[in-house]
C-alpha positions in Angstrom: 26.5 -23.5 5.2 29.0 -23.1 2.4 28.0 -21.2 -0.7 29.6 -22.0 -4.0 31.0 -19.6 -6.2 28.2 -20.5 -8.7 25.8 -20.0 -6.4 27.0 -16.7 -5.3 27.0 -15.4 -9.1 23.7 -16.4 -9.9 22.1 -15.1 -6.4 24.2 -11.6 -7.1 23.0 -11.9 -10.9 19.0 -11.0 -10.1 19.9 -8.1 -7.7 18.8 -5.0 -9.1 22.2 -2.8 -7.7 24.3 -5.1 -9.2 22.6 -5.0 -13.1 25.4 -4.0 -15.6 28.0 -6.2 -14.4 29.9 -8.9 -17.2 30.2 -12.4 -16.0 33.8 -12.0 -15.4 32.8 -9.1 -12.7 30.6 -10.6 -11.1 32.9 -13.5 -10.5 35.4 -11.3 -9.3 32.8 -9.6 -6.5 31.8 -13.4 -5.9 35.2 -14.2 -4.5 35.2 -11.2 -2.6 32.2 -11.8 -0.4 32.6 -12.8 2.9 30.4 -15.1 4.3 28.8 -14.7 7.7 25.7 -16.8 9.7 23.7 -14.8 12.8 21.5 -16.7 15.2 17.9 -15.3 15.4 18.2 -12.6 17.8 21.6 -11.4 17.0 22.3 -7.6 16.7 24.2 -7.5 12.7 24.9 -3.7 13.0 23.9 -1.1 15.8 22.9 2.2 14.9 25.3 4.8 15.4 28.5 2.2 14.7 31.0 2.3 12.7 30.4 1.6 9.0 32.9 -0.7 7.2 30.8 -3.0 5.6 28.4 -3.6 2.8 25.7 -6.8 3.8 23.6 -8.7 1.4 21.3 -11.2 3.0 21.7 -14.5 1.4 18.7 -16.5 3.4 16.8 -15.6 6.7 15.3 -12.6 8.4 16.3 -9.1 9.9 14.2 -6.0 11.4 15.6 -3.1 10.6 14.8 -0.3 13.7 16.1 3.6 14.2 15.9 5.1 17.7 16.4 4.2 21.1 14.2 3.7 24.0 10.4 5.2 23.6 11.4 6.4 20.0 12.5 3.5 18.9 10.5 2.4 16.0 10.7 -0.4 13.6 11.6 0.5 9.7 10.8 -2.7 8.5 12.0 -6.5 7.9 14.3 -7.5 5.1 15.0 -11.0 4.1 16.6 -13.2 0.9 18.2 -10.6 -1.6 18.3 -7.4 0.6 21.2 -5.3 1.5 22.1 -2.8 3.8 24.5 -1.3 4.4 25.5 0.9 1.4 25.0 4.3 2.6 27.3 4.5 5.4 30.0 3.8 2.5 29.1 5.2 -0.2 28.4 8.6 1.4 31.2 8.2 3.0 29.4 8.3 6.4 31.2 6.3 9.5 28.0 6.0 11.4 25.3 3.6 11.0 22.0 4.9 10.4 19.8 2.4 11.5 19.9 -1.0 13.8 19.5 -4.2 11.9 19.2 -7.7 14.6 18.7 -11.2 13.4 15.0 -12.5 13.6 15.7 -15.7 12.1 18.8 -18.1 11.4 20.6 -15.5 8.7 23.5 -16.0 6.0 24.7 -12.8 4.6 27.5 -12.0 2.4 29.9 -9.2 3.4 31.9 -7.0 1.6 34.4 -4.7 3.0 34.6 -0.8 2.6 37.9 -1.4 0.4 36.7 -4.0 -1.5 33.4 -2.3 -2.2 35.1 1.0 -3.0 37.3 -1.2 -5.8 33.6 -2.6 -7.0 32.7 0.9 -7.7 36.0 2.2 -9.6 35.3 -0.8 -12.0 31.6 0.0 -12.4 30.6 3.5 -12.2 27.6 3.0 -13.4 26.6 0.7 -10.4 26.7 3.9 -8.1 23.6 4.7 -10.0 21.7 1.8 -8.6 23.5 2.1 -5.4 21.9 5.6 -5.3 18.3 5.2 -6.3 18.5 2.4 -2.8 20.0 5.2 -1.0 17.2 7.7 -1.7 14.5 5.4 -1.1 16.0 4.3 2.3 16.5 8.0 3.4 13.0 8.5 2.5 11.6 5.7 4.4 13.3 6.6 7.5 11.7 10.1 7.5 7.9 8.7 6.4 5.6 6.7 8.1 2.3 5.3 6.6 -0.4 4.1 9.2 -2.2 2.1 6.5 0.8 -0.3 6.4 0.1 -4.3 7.0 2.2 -5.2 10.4 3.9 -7.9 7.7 4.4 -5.3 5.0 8.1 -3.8 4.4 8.5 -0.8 2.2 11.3 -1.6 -0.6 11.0 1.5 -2.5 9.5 4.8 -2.2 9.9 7.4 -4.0 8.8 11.4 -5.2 8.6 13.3 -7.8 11.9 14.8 -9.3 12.8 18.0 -8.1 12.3 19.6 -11.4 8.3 19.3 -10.7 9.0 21.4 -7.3 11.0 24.0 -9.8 7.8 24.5 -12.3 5.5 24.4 -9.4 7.3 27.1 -8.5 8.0 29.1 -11.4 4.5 31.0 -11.5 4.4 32.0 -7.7 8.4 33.4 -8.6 7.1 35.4 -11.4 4.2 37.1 -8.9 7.6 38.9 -6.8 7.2 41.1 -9.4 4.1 42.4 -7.9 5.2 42.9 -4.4 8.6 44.4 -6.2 6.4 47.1 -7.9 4.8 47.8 -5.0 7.8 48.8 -3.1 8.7 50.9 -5.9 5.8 53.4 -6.0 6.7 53.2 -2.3 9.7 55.1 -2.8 8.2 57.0 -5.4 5.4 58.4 -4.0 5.8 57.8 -0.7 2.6 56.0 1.0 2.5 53.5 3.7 -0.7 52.2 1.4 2.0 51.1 -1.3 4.0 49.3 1.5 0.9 47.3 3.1 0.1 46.3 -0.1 3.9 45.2 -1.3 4.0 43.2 2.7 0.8 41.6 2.2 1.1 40.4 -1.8 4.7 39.4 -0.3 3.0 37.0 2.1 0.8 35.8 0.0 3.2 34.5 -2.6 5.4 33.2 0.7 2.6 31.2 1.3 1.7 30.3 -2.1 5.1 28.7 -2.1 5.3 27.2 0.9 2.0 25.1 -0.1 3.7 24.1 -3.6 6.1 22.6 -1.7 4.3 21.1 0.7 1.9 20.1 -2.2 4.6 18.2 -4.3 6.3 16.0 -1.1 2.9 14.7 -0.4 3.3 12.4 -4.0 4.6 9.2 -2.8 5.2 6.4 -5.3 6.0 3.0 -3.4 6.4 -0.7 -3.8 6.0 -3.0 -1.0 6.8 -7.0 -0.5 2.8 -7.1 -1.1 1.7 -4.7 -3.6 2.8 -1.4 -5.7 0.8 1.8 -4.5 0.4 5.3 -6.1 -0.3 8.4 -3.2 -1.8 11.6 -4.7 -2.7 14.5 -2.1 -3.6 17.6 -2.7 -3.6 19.9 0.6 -7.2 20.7 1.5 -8.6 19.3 -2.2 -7.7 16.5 -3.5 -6.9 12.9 -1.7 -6.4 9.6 -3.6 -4.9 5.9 -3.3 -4.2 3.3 -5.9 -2.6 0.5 -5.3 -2.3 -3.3 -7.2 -1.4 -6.8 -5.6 2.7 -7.7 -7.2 1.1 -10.4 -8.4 -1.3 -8.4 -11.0 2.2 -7.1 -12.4 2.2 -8.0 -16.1 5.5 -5.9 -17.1 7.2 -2.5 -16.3 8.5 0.1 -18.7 9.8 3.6 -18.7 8.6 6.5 -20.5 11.0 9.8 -21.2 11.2 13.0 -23.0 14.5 14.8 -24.3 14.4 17.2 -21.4 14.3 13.8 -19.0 16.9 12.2 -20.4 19.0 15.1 -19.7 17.8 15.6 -16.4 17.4 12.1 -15.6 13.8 11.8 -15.0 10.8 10.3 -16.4 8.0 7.8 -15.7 7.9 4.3 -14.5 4.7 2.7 -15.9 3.7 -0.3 -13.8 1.4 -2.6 -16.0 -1.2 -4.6 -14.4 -4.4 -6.9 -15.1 -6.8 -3.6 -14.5 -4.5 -0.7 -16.4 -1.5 1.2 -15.3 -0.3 2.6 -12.2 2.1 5.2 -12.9 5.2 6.9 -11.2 5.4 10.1 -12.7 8.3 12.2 -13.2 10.7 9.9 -11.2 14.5 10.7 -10.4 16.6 7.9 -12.0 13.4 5.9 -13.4 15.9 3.3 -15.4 17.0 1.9 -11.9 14.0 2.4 -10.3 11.9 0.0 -13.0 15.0 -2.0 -12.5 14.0 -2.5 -8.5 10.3 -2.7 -9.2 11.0 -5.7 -11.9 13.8 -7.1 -8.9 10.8 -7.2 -6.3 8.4 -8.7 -8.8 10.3 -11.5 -9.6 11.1 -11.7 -6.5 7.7 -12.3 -5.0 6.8 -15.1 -8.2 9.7 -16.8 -7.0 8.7 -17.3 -3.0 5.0 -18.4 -4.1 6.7 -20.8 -6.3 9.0 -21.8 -3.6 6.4 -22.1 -1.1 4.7 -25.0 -3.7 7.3 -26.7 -3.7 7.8 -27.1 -0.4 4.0 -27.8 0.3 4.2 -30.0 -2.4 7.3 -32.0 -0.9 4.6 -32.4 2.4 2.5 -33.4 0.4 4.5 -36.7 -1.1 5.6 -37.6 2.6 2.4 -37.8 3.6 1.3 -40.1 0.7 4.7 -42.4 1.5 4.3 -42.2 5.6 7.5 -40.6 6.1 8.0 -38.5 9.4 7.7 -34.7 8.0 10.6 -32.5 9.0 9.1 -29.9 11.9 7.7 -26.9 10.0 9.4 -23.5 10.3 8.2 -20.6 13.2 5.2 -19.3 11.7 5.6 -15.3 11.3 2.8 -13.6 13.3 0.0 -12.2 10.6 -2.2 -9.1 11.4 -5.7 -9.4 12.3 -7.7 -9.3 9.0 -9.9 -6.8 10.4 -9.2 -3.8 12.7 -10.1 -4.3 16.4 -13.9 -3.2 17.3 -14.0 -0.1 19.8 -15.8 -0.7 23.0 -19.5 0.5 23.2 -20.3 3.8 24.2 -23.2 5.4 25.5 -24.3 6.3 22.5 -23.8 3.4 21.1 -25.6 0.9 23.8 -28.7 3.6 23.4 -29.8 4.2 19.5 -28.0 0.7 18.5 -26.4 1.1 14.9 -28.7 3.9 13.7 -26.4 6.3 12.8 -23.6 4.1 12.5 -21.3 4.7 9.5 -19.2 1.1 9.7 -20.8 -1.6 11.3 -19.4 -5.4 11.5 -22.0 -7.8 11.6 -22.7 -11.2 12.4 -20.2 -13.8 10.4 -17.7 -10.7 9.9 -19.5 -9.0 7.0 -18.9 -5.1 7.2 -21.2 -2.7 6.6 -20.7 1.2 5.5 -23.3 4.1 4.9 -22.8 7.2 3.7 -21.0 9.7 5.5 -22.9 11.9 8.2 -23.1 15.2 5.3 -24.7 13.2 2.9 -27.6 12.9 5.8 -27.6 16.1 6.7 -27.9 17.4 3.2 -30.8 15.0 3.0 -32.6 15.8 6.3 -31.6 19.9 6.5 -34.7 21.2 4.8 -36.8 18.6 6.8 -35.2 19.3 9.7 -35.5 23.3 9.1 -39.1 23.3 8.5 -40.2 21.1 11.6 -37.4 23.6 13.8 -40.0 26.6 12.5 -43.0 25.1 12.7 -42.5 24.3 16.2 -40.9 27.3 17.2 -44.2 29.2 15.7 -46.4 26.6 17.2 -44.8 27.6 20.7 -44.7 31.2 20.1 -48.6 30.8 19.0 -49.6 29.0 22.4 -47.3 31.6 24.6 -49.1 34.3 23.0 -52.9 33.0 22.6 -52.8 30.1 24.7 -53.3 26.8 23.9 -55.8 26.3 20.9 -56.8 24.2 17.9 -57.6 27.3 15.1 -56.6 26.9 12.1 -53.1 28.4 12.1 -51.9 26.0 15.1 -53.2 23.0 13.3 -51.7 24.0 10.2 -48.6 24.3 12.1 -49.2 20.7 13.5 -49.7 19.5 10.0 -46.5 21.1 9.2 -44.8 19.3 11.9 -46.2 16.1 11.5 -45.4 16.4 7.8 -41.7 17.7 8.7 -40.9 14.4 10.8 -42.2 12.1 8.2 -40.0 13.6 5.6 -37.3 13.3 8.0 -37.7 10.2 8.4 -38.1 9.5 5.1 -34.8 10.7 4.6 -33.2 9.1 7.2 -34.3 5.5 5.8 -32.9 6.8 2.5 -30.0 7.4 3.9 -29.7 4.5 5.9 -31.1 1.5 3.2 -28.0 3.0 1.0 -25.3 0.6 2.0 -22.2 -1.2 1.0 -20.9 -4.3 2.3 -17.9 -6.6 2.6 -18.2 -10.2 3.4 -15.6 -12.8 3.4 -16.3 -13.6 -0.2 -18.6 -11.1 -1.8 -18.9 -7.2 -2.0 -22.3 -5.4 -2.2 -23.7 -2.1 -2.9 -27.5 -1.8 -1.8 -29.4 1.5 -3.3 -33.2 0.7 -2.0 -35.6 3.1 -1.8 -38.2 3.3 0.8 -41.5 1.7 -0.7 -40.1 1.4 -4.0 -37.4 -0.1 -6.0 -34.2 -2.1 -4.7 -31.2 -2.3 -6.7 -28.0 -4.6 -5.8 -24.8 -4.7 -7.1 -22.7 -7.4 -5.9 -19.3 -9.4 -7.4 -17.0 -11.7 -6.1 -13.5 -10.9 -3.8 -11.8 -13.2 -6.5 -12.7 -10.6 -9.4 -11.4 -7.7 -8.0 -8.3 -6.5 -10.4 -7.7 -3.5 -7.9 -8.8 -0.2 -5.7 -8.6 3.2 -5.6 -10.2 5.4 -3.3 -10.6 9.7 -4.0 -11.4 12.6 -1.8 -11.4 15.2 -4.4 -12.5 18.6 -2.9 -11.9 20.6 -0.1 -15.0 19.4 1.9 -14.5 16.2 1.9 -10.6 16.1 2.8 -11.8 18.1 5.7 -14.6 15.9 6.6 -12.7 12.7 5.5 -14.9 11.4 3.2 -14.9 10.0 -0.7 -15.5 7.2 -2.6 -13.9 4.1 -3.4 -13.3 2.7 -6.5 -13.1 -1.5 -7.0 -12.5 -2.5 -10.7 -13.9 -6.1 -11.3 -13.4 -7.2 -15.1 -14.7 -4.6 -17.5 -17.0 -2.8 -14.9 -16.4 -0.5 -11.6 -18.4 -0.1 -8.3 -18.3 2.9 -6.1 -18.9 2.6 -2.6 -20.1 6.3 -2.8 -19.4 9.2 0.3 -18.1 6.8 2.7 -16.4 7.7 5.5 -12.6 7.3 6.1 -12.1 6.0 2.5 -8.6 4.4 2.6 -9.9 2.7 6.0 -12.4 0.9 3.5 -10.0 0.6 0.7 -7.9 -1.3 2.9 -11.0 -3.5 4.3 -11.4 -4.5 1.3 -8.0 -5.0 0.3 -7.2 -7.3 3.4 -10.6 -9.2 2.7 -9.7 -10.1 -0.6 -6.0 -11.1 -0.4 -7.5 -13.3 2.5 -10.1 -14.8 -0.1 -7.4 -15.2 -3.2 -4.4 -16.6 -0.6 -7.6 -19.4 0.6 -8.6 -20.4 -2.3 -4.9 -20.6 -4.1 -4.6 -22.8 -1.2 -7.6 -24.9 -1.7 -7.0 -25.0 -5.7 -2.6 -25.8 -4.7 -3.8 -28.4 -2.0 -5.9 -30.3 -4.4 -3.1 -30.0 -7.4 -0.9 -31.4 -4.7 -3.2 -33.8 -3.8 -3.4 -34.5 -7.5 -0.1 -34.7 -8.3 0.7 -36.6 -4.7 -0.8 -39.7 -5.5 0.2 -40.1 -8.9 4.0 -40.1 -7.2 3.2 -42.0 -4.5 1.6 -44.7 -6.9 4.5 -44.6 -9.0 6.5 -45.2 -6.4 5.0 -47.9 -4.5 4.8 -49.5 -7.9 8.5 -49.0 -9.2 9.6 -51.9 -7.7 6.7 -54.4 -8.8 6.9 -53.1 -12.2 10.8 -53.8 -12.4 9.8 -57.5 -11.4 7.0 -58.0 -14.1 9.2 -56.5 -16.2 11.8 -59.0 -15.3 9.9 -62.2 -15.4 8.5 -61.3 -18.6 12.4 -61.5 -19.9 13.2 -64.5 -18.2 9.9 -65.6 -19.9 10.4 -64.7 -23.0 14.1 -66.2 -23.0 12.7 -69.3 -21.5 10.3 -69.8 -25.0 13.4 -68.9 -27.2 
């Protein structure tokens, strides 16, 4: 295919790295772009290469991959309005630092190291947002999130700015001066006690550090072709996810200080339907909100494309016309994770203990984590543990009798299991479920009240899930937050929380993508006919409309 210059300046005009340029510049990198098509399977770059050139993909598909062999490991897939390439030039770096191949018929426009090199001498300020893509892509290569969709690419990720890492740090500096006295008085009055107190304060504050910095790089801030997602982690305390569909964007801003402007930091604020999701304290935040609006827009436009082309199916089928084949479907991930085989366990006791069940017709079902039971069942459990240990030693010593002290003890028992099991149903009535359409949470109590909280998949505006002490990071257990309108439910102490934030993530894009469907197939529908009518009634109306004239001349 031959692109037009036109074309090329308007496709170059929405990319975020190239925001800045005049009209007359972007003209000018227009005509410089070479134009190149790759077959679906077709290696583009090899890792390792050479670098000479800058790519921007004009349409199709690529999967970008680092490693050979067993480490080889896919990055992620880029399509219509991505680029690679950059780093290898603008770094000044030879060697490629990733693979990219062809998964679909591509067109890319090229632009050589010279030529690109020129681009930047003209528009310094375009290294900026060259450099913003260069951090994110670094980043990516050296992060991996499980929780990822297998259709999900990461376009930006980011951390904190480095001057977060410095104030972090500034308190744990200022404690040297402990260990510093310390070794003082060591010299001064010589005592090994002053010189195992200086090494050990000295390790402390090593360690102090080290967990500061561990602490700050575990804030990731990242937007994906499917949603926009804010990681908090505390080591050992604190553990939290929000996240919001692209398409609950209503606007992105930025948010500075003096001291940020100067140090080129500040905070992205992502707008959506339920609040704010913030990216605090971000290098470069201009160009950053810059790709978070790119990746936006860009995901309004392929829904909007992807109506237009189901509504084009739509009229042929209304006319009869033969509908061109449909493009390869792209393989979609299983709404839910597989199911683990049965164990032992398992095929014995059933789903009493269970902590994530699914059930028939695919709902899921959570209780409480495991602690929660045993903080309900412990002083049960205790008291029935000493009554029959005192009932044994009673019967080892006097032999087997009914006085008063063993029955008591059997009373004891017998009242120990029932309030065991009394907590145990507790535990287990408390539940929270996720069906294709609807989520629940169930608080019953046994032989009294029932209360049930339910709303609909469609309502959800977005989740959040927290682990917020120590014991529950190291247990792996929290709650998850789902706003719906004005109101919030908590699925409360379940286990694995962003396992369940992402059930219920997956269920609901599954229930909003079926019934845009339903509502864009009967607009189509709609719409459809009332072509198809017109046209199969353009050319009878053009004849009425023609024997009325000859009619109306004949009278005259």
């Amino acid at each position: 295919m031959k692109i037009d210059l036109p074309e090329r300046q308007a496709f170059l005009k929405r990319l975020h790295i190239f925001r800045g340029l005049q009209d007359a510049q972007l003209a000018d990198v227009a005509e410089k772009l070479e134009e190149r098509c790759f077959e679906a399977g077709e290696t583009i770059v090899r890792q390792n290469d050479q670098g000479e050139t800058f790519f921007i993909i004009y349409s199709g598909r690529v999967e970008v991959s680092a490693g050979r062999g067993r480490r080889a490991r896919t990055l992620g897939y880029l399509m219509d309005g991505d680029y690679f390439g950059e780093e290898a030039l603008l770094r000044k770096r030879h060697r490629r630092s990733a693979s990219v191949t062809a998964r679909a018929e591509t067109v890319a426009l090229v632009l050589s190291r010279q030529d690109f090199n020129l681009l930047l001498k003209q528009a310094p300020l375009l290294r900026r947002n060259f450099q913003v893509a260069i951090d994110s892509h670094r980043l990516i290569r050296r992060t991996r999130f499980k929780w990822l969709q297998s259709n999900e690419s990461v376009y930006f990720l980011a951390r904190k700015h480095t001057v977060v890492l410095l104030q972090a740090l500034f308190a744990p500096t200022l404690a040297l001066i402990l260990p510093v006295f310390f070794i003082i008085f060591f010299f001064v009055f010589p005592s090994p006690i002053f010189l195992d107190l200086g090494s050990l304060a000295l390790a402390c504050i090593a360690l102090w550090m080290i967990w500061k910095w561990l602490d700050w790089g575990n804030d990731y801030y990242i937007v994906t072709n499917l949603r926009v997602i804010r990681l908090e982690k505390t080591i050992g305390i604190y553990d939290s996810r929000q996240e919001a569909p692209l398409s609950t964007i209503l606007s992105v801003g930025v948010e500075t200080d003096q001291v940020g402007r100067i140090l080129d930091y500040g905070t992205v604020i992502v707008r959506t339907f339920v609040g704010r999701i913030l990216f605090t304290q971000v290098h470069r935040p201009q160009e950053a909100a810059q790709m978070i609006e790119e990746y936006w827009s860009r995901s309004r436009a392929v829904a909007r494309q992807a109506d237009v082309e189901a509504m084009k199916r739509a009229i042929r089928d209304k006319l009869g016309l033969a509908a061109p084949p449909p493009p390869p479907k792209q393989e979609e991930p299983p709404l839910l994770p597989p199911v683990s085989r049965r164990g032992l366990g398992r095929a014995l006791f059933g789903n009493l203990f269970s902590m994530r069940m699914i059930e028939s017709g695919g709902t899921i079902t959570y209780r409480k984590h495991y602690f929660v039971l045993f903080k309900q069942t412990w002083m049960p459990g205790l008291l029935g543990v000493v009554c029959l240990a005192l009932l044994g030693y009673d019967w080892i010593r006097n032999g087997l009798n009914l006085g008063i002290f063993p029955l008591l003890l059997l009373l004891g028992l017998l009242g120990a299991v029932f309030w065991w099991l009394y907590q145990y149903v507790d535990w287990r009535n408390d539940k929270f479920q996720v069906t294709q359409d609807q989520i629940f949470d169930i608080d019953r109590t046994p032989f009294g009240r029932e209360e049930r909280k339910s709303a609909s998949l469609d309502n959800i505006l977005s989740t959040e899930y927290k682990r917020d002490s120590f014991l529950k990071v190291l247990l792996n257990y929290g709650d998850v937050y789902i706003s719906v309108g004005g109101t919030q439910l908590i699925f409360q102490d379940v286990q694995d929380p962003p396992a369940v934030q992402q059930d219920i993530d997956q269920r609901r894009v599954a229930r909003l993508e079926t019934k845009r469907q339903a509502e864009a197939a009967a607009e189509r529908e709609r719409m459809s006919s009332w072509l198809a009518t017109y046209h199969q009634s353009a050319e009878e109306f053009r004849r009425e409309q023609s024997q009325q004239k000859a009619d109306e001349s004949e009278v005259k």
